[in-house]
C-alpha positions in Angstrom: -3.2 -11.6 -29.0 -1.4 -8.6 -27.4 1.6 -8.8 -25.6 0.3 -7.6 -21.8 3.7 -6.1 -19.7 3.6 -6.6 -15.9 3.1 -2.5 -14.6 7.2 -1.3 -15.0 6.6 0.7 -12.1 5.9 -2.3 -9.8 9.1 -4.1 -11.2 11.3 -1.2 -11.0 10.6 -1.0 -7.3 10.6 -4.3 -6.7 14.3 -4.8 -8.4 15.5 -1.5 -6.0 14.7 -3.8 -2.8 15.7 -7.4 -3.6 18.9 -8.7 -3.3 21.3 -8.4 -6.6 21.4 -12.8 -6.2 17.6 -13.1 -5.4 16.5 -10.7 -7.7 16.1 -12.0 -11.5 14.7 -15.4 -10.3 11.4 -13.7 -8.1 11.2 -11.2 -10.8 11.6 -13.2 -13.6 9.0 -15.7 -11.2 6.5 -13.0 -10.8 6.0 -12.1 -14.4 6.0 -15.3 -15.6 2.7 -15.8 -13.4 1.1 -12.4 -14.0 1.3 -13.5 -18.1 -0.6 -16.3 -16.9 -3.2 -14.4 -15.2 -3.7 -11.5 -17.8 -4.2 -14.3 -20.3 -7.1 -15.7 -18.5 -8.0 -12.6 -16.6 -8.8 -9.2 -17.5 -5.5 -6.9 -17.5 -6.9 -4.5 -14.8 -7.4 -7.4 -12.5 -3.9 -9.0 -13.3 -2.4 -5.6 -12.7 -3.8 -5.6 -9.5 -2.6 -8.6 -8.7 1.1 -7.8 -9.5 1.1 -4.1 -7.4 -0.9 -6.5 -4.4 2.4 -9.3 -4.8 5.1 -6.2 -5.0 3.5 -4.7 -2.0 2.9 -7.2 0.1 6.5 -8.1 -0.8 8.3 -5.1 0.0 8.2 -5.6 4.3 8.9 -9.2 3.8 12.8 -8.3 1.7 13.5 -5.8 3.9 12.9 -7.8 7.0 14.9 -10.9 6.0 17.4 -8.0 5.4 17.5 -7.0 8.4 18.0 -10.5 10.3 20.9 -10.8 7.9 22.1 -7.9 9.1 23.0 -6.0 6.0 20.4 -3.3 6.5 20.6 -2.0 10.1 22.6 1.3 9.3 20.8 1.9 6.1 17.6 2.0 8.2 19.2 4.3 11.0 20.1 6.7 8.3 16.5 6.0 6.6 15.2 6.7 10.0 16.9 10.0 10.2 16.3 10.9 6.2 12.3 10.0 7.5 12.5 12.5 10.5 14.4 14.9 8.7 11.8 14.9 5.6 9.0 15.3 8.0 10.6 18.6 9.4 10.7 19.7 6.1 7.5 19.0 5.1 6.5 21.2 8.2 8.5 24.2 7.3 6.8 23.7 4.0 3.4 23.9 4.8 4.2 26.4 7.6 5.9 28.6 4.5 2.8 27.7 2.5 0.5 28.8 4.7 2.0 31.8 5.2 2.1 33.0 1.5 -1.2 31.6 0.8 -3.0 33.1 4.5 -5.3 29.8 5.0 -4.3 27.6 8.2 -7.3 25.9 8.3 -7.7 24.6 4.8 -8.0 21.2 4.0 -4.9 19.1 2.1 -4.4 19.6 -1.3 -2.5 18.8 -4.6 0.4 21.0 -3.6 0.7 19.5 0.1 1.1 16.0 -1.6 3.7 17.6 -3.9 5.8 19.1 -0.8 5.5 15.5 1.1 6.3 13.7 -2.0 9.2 16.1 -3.1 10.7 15.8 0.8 10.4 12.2 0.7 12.3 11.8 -2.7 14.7 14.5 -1.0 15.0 12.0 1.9 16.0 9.2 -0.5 18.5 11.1 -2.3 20.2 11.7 0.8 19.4 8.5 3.0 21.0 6.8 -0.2 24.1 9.4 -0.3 25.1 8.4 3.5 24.5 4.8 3.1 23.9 2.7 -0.3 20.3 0.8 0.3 18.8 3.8 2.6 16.2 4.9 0.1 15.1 1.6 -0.1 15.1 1.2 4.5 13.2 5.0 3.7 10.4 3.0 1.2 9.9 0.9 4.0 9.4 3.1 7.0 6.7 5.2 4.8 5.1 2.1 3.9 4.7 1.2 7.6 4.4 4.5 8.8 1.7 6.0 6.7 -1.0 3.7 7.6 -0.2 3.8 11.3 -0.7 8.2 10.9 -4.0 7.4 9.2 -5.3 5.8 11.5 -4.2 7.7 14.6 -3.6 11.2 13.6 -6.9 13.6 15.2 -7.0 15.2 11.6 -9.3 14.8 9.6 -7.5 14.5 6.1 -9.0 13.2 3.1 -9.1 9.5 2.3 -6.8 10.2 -1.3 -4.3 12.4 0.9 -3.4 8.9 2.9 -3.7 6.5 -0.2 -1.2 8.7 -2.5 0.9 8.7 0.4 0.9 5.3 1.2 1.2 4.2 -3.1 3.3 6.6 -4.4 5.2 8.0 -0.9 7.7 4.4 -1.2 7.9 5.3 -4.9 9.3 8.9 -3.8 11.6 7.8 -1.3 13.2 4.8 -4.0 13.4 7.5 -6.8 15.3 9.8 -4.9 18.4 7.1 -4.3 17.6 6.6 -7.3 18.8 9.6 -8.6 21.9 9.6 -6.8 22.6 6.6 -9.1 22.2 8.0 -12.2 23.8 11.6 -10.7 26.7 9.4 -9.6 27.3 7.1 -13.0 26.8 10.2 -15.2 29.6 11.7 -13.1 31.4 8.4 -13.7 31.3 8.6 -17.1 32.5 12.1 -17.3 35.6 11.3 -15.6 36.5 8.8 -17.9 
């Protein structure tokens, strides 16, 4: 029988929210029960599964977080980093359109890479003010994106939303991301 991994992906961003004390017990917990599924379960449908458990689980850290008080400031600066990634976003597509001449054109491939590449932008910096900012960014996109497809007049394909809404968190956590890997590689030059 193959060995099945739960998706790295999932984990990874899972691990990035959770509390250092919480976080090999629910990780270590969630595996454990996605090898039972993928053994009686196709993988596809245990893979599912495990995004469905990160996702869900995502607003539920970050809110106990927040009544413990720990991530108040990070989400002020996520706030900001979410605010200040949406303006450039705009100047983006308002550059874009200009080299390119078409306003009224519907999104595409490189839109999602200027909103993905401002949002990983966003969590570089959130996460440079404020250690756990990229994280408070992951979870204002994750609220936020649904609410702007439902209510923005636009009329913006159904995949423009979903990439948004899936890989958008992803963006914002792989941006403070970076600053941790910039910061320990500058760490280990020093010494």
């Amino acid at each position: 029988m193959k060995h099945l991994q739960a998706p790295p992906i999932a984990t990874w961003l899972l691990e990035r929210v959770l509390p250092a004390t919480d976080r090999e017990a629910v990780i270590g917990d969630l595996i454990e029960e996605y090898a039972l599924r993928a053994r009686s379960t196709p993988p596809s449908i245990a893979g599912r599964w495990y995004w469905g458990q990160v996702y869900r689980s995502i607003p539920q850290v970050l809110r106990c977080a927040i009544r413990r008080g720990r991530w108040l400031g990070a989400f002020g600066v996520a706030f900001v980093a979410y605010i200040a990634a949406g303006l450039l976003e705009s100047a983006g597509f308002s550059l874009m359109s200009r080299l390119l001449g078409s306003d009224a054109r519907p999104p595409g491939v490189l839109d999602v890479f200027i909103g993905l590449a401002t949002l990983a932008l966003g969590g570089y910096f959130a996460a440079w003010v404020r250690p756990g900012a990229a994280g408070a960014l992951a979870g204002i996109v994750v609220v936020a994106v649904p609410i702007l497809m439902v209510t923005t007049s636009e009329s913006a394909p159904l995949w423009y939303g979903l990439t948004f809404l899936v890989v958008g968190p992803l963006a914002a956590v792989a941006g403070g991301a970076l600053l941790t890997i910039a910061r320990s590689r500058s760490t280990e030059r020093a010494t």
